[in-house]
C-alpha positions in Angstrom: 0.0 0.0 0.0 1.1 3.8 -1.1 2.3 5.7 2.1 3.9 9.1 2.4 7.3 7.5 2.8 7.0 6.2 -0.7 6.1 9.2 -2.4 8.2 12.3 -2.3 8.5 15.5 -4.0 11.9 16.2 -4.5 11.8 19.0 -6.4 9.3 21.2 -7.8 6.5 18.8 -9.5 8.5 15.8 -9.4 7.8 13.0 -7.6 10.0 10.2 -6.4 8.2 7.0 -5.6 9.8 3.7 -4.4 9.0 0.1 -5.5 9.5 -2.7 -4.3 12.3 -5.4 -6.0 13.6 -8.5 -4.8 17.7 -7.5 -5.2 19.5 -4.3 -4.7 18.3 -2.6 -1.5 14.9 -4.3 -2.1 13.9 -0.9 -3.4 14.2 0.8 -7.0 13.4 5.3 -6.9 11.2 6.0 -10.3 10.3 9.5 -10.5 6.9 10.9 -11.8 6.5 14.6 -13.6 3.2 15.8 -13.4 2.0 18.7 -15.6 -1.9 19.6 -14.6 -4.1 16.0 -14.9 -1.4 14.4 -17.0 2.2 13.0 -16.0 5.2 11.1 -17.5 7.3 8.6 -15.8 11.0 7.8 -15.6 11.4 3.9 -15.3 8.9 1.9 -14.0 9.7 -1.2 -11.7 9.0 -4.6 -12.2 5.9 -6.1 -13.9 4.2 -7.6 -10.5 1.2 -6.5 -9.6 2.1 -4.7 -6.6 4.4 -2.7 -8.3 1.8 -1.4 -11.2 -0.7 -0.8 -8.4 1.7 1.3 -6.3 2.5 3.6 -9.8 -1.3 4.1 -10.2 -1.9 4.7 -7.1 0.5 7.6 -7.1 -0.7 8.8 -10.3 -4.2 9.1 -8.8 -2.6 10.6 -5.6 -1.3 13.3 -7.7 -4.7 14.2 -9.8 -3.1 12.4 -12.8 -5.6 11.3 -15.1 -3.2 10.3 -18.1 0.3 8.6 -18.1 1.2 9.9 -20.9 5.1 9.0 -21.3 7.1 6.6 -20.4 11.0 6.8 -20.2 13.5 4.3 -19.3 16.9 4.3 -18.5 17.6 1.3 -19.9 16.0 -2.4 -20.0 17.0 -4.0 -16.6 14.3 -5.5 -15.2 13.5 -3.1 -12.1 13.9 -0.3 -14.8 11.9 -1.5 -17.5 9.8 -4.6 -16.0 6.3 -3.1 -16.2 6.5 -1.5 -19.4 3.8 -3.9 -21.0 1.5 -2.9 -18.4 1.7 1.0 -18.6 3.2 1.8 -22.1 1.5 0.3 -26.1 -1.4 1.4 -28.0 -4.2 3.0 -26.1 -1.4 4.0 -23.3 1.8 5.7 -22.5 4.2 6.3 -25.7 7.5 4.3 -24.6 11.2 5.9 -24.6 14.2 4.2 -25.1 18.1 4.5 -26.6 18.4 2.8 -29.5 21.0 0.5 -28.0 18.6 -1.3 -25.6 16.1 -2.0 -28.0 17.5 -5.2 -30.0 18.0 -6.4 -26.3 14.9 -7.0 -25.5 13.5 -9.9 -27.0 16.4 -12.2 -27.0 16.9 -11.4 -23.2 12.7 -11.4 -22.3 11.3 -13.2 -25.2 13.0 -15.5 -27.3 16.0 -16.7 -24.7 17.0 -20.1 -26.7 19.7 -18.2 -28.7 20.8 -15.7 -25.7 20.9 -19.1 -23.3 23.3 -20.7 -26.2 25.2 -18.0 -26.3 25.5 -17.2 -22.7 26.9 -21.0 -22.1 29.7 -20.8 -24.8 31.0 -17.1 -23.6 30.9 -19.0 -19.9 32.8 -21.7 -21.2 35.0 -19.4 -23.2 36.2 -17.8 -20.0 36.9 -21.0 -17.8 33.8 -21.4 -15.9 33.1 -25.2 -14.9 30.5 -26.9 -17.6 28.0 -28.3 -15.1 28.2 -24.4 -13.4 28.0 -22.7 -16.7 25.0 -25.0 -18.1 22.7 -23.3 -14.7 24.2 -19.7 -15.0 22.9 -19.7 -18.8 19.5 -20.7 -17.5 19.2 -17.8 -15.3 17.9 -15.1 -17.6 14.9 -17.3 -17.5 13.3 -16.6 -14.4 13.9 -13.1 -14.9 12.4 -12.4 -18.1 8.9 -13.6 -16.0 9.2 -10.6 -14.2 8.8 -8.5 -17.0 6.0 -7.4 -20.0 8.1 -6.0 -22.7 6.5 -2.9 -25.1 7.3 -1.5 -28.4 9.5 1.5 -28.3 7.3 4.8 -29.4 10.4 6.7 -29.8 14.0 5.2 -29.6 16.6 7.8 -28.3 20.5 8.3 -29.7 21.4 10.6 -26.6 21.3 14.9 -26.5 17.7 15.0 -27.0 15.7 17.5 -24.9 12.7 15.8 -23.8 9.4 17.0 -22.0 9.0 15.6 -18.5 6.1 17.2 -17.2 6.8 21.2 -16.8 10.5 20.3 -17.4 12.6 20.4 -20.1 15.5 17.8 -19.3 18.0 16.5 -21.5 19.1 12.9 -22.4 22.3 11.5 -21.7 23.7 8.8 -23.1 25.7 7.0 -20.2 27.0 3.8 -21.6 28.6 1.1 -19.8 26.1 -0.7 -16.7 23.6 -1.5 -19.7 24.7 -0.4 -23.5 21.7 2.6 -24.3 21.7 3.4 -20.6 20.7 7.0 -20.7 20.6 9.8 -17.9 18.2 12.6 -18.0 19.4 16.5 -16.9 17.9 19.4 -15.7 20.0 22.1 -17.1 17.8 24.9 -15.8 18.2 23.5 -12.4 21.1 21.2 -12.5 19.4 17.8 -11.3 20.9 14.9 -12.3 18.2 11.7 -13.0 20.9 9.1 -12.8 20.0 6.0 -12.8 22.0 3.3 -12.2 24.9 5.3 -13.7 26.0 7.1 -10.5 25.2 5.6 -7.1 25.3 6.9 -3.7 27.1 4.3 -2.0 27.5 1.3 -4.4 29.1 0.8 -7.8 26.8 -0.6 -10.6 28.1 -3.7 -11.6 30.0 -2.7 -15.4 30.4 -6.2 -17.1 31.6 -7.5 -20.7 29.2 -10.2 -21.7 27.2 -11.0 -24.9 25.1 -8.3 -24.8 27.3 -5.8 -24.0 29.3 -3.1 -25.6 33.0 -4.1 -26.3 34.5 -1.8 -23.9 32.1 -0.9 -21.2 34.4 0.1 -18.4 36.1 3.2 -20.4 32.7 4.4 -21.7 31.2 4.2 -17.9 34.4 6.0 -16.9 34.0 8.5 -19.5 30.1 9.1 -18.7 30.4 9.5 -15.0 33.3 12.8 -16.2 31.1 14.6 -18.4 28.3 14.2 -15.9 30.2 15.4 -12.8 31.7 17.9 -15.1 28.2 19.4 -15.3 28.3 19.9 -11.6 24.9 19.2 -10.9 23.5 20.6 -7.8 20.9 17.4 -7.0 21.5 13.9 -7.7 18.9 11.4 -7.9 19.6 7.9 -8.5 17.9 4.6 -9.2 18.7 3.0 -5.9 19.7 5.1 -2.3 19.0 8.5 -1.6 19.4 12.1 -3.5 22.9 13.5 -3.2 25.1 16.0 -3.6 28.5 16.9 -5.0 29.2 14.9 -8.4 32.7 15.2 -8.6 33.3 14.2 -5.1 31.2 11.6 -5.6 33.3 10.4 -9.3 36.6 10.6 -7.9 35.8 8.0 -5.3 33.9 5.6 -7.9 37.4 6.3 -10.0 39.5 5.2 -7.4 37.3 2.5 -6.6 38.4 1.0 -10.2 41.7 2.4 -10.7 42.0 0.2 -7.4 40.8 -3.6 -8.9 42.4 -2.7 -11.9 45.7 -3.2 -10.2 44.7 -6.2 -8.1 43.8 -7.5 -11.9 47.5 -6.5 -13.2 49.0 -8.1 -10.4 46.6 -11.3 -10.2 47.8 -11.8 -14.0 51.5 -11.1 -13.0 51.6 -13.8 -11.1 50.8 -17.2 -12.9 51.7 -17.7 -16.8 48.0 -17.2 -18.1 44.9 -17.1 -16.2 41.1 -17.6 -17.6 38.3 -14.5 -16.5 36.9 -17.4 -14.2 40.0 -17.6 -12.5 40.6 -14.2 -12.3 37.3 -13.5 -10.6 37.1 -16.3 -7.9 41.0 -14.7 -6.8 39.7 -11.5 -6.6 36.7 -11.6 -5.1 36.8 -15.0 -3.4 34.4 -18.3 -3.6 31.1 -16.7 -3.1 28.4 -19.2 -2.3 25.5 -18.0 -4.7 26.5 -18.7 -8.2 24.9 -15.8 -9.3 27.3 -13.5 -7.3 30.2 -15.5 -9.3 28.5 -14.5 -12.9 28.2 -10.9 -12.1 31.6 -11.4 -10.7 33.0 -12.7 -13.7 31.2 -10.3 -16.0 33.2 -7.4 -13.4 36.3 -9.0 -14.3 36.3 -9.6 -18.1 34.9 -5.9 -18.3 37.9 -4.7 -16.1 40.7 -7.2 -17.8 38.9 -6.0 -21.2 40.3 -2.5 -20.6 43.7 -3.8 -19.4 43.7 -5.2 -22.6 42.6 -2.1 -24.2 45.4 0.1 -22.6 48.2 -3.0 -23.7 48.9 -3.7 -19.7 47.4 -7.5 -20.1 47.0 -9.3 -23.3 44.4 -11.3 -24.4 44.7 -14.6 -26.4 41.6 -16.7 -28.0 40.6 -19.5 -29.3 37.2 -21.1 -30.0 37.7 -23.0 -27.0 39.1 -20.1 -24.6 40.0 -17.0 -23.6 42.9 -16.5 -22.1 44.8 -13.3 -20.3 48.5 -13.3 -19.6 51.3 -10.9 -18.2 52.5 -8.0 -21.0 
């Protein structure tokens, strides 16, 4: 049930409202602009019936008649879950990047192919066959948590887009999800962020079939343009509004600058390693095996960029992947 708690205004006609998920926090911030008795919504939770009630109930609470756009920051399923159920013909007109868009039906729809090739990049990378054959089941049980929608409009990034009485801008922050995009208030320098900059965590940045080659320079290189624009307001997917961007970047920089060196040095020290092994030393045995995925996607995504800046070099085969000292 909708209390005060969950719905805020956190800044002049925008309304932060928090839904319930079962990872992260256990909570996901989607943010509702209301202009007279319409409004237009920034993500929108998973597709359980909870959640949709909880958005309707706010946009009833706030003498919203019509939803009348829906944006998402990119196709994770506590971003983009209940899109089936709020955005299509006869409802809200659905937003999107480009990139995220040929993401969703493999990953939510039509999984065989994804699954296949989910297994053979696990494989590839030196994860155990019996491990590897449940990890590339995984995406299954997700995809029930979400109806997927047609894209109304699909973004490229620098757009200025209508969000109630605000004119905000898109930004196109590559890297946690490929067409990840942010959404600024230049006027009033908020930041909508995301999952791109967190309060207290780092998203996880992972190289893995659906990703972009390189996804740990482009998150790099999102999170300095948008501290750069020295917003005065943050407000992220998950944890509370903040301030002070650049504060904020140098310690997510560090944080990385930080494994990225553990990863030389974990290298240095045996003749080749696989991104399986690579992950397990760094971050230990972990006992849910879905900790050890996201922990190997962290890995290859960090050894990637090694590989990119010639410190490690990478070395494959049809059957491996291999990363050895320079």
């Amino acid at each position: 049930m909708l209390t005060e708690r969950d719905l805020t205004e956190v800044a002049e006609g925008v309304f932060e409202l928090r839904l319930p998920i079962p990872f992260e926090d256990g909570l996901v911030n989607v943010f509702l602009f209301v202009d007279g008795d319409e409004a237009d919504l920034l993500d929108c939770g998973m597709n359980s019936d909870e959640s949709v009630a909880e958005i309707k109930t706010a946009l009833a609470a706030l003498g919203a008649k019509r939803l009348r756009k829906l944006v998402v920051t990119h196709i994770h399923p506590d971003h983009y879950g209940a899109a089936g159920s709020l955005a299509g013909e006869g409802l809200a007109d659905l937003y999107i990047h480009r990139l995220e868009v040929p993401l969703v039906h493999p990953r939510y729809v039509e999984l065989e192919q994804l699954v296949k090739e989910v297994r053979t990049y696990l494989l590839v990378n030196g994860v155990p066959a019996d491990d590897a054959e449940v990890l590339s089941n995984s995406q299954r049980a997700l995809s029930t948590l979400v109806k997927t929608a047609e894209a109304s409009v699909q973004l490229d990034g620098a757009e200025s887009l209508l969000m109630g009485r605000r004119l905000l801008r898109v930004e196109w922050t590559p890297g946690h999800s490929p067409g990840h995009i942010c959404l600024y208030d230049q006027q009033e320098k908020l930041l909508f962020a995301g999952d791109h900059m967190l309060p207290d965590l780092s998203p996880n940045i992972g190289l893995h079939p659906q990703s972009t080659p390189d996804p740990l320079h482009e998150y790099l290189d999102g999170l300095r343009r948008l501290a750069a624009y020295e917003p005065k307001l943050i407000l992220p997917s998950h944890g509370r509004p903040f301030t002070d961007a650049p504060a904020r970047v140098k310690v997510l920089e560090a944080h990385h600058v930080r494994r990225l060196e553990q990863i030389v040095a974990i290298v240095g020290r045996a003749s080749e390693k696989s991104g399986w092994d690579v992950a397990l030393e760094l971050w230990g045995p972990r006992q849910q095996l879905y900790e050890k995925r996201l922990a190997l996607q962290e890995a290859l995504a960090h050894l990637q960029a090694l590989a990119v800046d010639d410190r490690v070099k990478k070395s494959v085969t049809p059957e491996s992947v291999r990363w050895t000292p320079v």
